[in-house]
N, C-alpha and C positions, 0 to 999 in steps of 0.2 A: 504494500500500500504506500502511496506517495505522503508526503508531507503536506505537499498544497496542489490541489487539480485546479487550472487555469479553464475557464469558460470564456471561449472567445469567440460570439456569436460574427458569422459572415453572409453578407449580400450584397453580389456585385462590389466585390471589393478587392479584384483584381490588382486594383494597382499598390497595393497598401497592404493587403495580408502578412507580404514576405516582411516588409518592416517592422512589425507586430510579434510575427513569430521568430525572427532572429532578436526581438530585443527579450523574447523568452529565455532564448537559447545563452542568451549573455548573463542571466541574473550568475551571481553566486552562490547561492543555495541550487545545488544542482535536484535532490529529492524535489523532482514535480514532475506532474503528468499537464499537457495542453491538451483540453476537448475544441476541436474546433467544428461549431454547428456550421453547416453550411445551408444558407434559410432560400433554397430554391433560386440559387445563381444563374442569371442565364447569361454571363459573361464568362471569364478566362479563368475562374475564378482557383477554381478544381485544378486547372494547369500549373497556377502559382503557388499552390499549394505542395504540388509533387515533388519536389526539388528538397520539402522539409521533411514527408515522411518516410526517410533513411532513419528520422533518430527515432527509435521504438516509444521515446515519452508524447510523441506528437498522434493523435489519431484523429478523424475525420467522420461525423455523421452527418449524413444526409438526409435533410426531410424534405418531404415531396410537397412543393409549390411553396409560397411566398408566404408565410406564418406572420411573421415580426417576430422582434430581437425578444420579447418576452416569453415566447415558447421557446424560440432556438435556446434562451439561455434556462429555459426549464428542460430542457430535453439534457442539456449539457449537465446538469444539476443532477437529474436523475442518475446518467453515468458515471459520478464521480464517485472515484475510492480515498480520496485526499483525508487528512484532520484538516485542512483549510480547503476554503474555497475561495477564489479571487477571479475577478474577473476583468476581464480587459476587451475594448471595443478593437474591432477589425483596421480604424485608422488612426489608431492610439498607438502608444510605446510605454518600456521600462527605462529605468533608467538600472542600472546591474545590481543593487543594493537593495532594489524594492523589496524582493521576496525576505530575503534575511532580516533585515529593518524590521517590517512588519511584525513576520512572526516572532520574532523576539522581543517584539512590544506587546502583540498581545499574550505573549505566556507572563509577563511583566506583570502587566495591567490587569489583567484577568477576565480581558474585555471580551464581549463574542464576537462583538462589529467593531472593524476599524476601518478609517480612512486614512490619508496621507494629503498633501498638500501636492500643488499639478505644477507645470508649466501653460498657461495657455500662448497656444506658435501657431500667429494666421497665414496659414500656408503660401495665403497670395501677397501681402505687403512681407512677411520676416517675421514683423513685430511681436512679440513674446511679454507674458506677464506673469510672473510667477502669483500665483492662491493659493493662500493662506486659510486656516482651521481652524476654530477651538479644540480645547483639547477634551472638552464634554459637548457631548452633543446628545438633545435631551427634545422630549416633547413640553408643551407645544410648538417654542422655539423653533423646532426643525422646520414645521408647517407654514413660517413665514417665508422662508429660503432656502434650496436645500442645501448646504454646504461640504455635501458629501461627491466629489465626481465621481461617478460610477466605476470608472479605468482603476480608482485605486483601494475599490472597497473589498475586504475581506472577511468571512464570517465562520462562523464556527460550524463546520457540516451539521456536527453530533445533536448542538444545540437548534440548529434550522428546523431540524424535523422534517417535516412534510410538507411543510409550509412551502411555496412557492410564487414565481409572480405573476399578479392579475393577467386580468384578459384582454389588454389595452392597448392600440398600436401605438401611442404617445403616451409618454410621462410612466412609463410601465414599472423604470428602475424609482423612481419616485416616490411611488406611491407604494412599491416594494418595501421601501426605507420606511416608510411613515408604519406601513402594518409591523416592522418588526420593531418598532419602540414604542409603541402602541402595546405591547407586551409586557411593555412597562422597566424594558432595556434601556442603556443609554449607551451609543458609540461611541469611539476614545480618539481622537485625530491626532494622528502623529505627525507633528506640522514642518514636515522637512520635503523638497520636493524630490518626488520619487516615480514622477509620471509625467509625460508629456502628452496634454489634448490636442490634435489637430484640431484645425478650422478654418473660415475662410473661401470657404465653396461661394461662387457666383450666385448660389440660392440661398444665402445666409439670410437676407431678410423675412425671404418666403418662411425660410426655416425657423425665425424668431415668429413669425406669425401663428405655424401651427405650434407650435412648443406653450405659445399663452394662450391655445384655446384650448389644447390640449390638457394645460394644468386646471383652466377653467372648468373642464370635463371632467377630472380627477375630482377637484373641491366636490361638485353640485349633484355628480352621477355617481362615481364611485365611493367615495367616503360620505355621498348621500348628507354633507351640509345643509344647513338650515340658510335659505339667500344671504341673511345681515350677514353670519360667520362667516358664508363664501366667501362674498366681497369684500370681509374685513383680510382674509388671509387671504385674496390674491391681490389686494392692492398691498401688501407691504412684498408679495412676489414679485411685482410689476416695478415698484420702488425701489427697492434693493437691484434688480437690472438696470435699473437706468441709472442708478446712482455709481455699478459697477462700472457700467459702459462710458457712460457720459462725465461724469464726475468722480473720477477714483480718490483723488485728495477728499471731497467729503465722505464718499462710502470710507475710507479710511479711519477720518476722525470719529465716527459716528460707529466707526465697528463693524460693519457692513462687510468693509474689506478687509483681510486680514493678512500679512505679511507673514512668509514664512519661517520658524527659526532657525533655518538654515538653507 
């Protein structure tokens, strides 16, 4: 059994898999298995992939047609043999330390959930901003913002259970987080960067567009909000974006944004 099984949900993602999975292949805690879903690719996708599965920790499921990243990564979930589970997006990266780092925070801490702190790198301008954690992260709090990027989150298999994430094309990893502190958990952020998020696609706007309706759907349909609550916690969702985007010196002072300690 591995130490940590890596779920790292794929679609059409061709050009960006192999980066993903060699920044696997680079951590230092070598005990890991990579599940790599593959969620009904109809690009090169499978071809980019060939090149990784010489190393016996790397293996490949395929589900038939276009799912979303929420099943591909319950499907991955289901196969895993890991004490950790970590998950990594198909246009995401490591950084070599991630794996070690972590787990040795959480045997520390004696947390189930942890996060790490990211790089965000807009693929099309360079420009890079490193984000920053708390080092508690707790309800309701979470439900204003979520301060967790998914690329760097880790959880405890044993503790997961059976639990898994909704049925949602959008905000899936999201609302994932909110059910399991919701349990009355709290996750530990290790505030050093140990991930790098791409971004930057020529659909970036479109893409901030479904992402706020999408959380808007999470508040009113899935976690079934009463209106006032909704729209009290998506306008401090809404706020805290534009305050990250637009205004990082005040999201800074205001605590919104958070620098990393290292």
């Amino acid at each position: 059994m591995a130490e940590v099984s890596v779920i790292i949900p794929c679609h059409n993602a061709a050009g960006v898999i192999g980066r993903a999975l060699a920044s696997v292949q680079a951590q230092t805690l070598t005990d890991w298995e990579a599940i790599v879903v593959d969620d009904g690719s109809t690009d090169a996708s499978l071809d980019a992939l060939s090149p990784y599965l010489a190393d016996p920790r790397i293996r490949v499921i395929r589900l038939p047609g276009n799912r979303g990243a929420g099943p591909a990564r319950n499907a991955g979930i289901d196969a895993a043999r890991g004490r950790w589970l970590a998950f990594l997006d198909a246009d995401d990266e490591w950084l070599p330390e991630k794996l070690a780092r972590q787990t040795a925070f959480l045997q520390t801490t004696g947390a189930r959930i942890a996060a790490t702190a990211y790089l965000r790198h807009n693929d099309l301008t360079g420009d890079q901003e490193a984000i920053g954690l708390p080092r508690r992260i707790a309800m309701p709090a979470f439900l204003k913002t979520n301060v967790m990027g998914f690329s760097t989150v880790m959880i405890d298999r044993a503790w997961l259970g059976a639990r898994r994430m909704p049925a949602l094309r959008r905000r899936q990893d999201f609302a994932f987080l909110i059910a399991l502190l919701r349990s009355g958990t709290e996750a530990a952020g290790l505030n050093e960067v140990l991930c790098i998020y791409h971004h930057g696609h020529a659909t970036l706007s479109a893409g901030k567009g479904r992402a706020a309706r999408g959380t808007w759907a999470m508040y009113r349909v899935h976690l079934g909000l009463p209106l006032p609550l909704a729209t009290w916690y998506f306008a401090h969702y809404a706020l805290c974006g534009v305050l990250r985007h637009k205004a990082p010196r005040l999201a800074r002072a205001l605590g919104v944004l958070r620098a990393p300690g290292v």
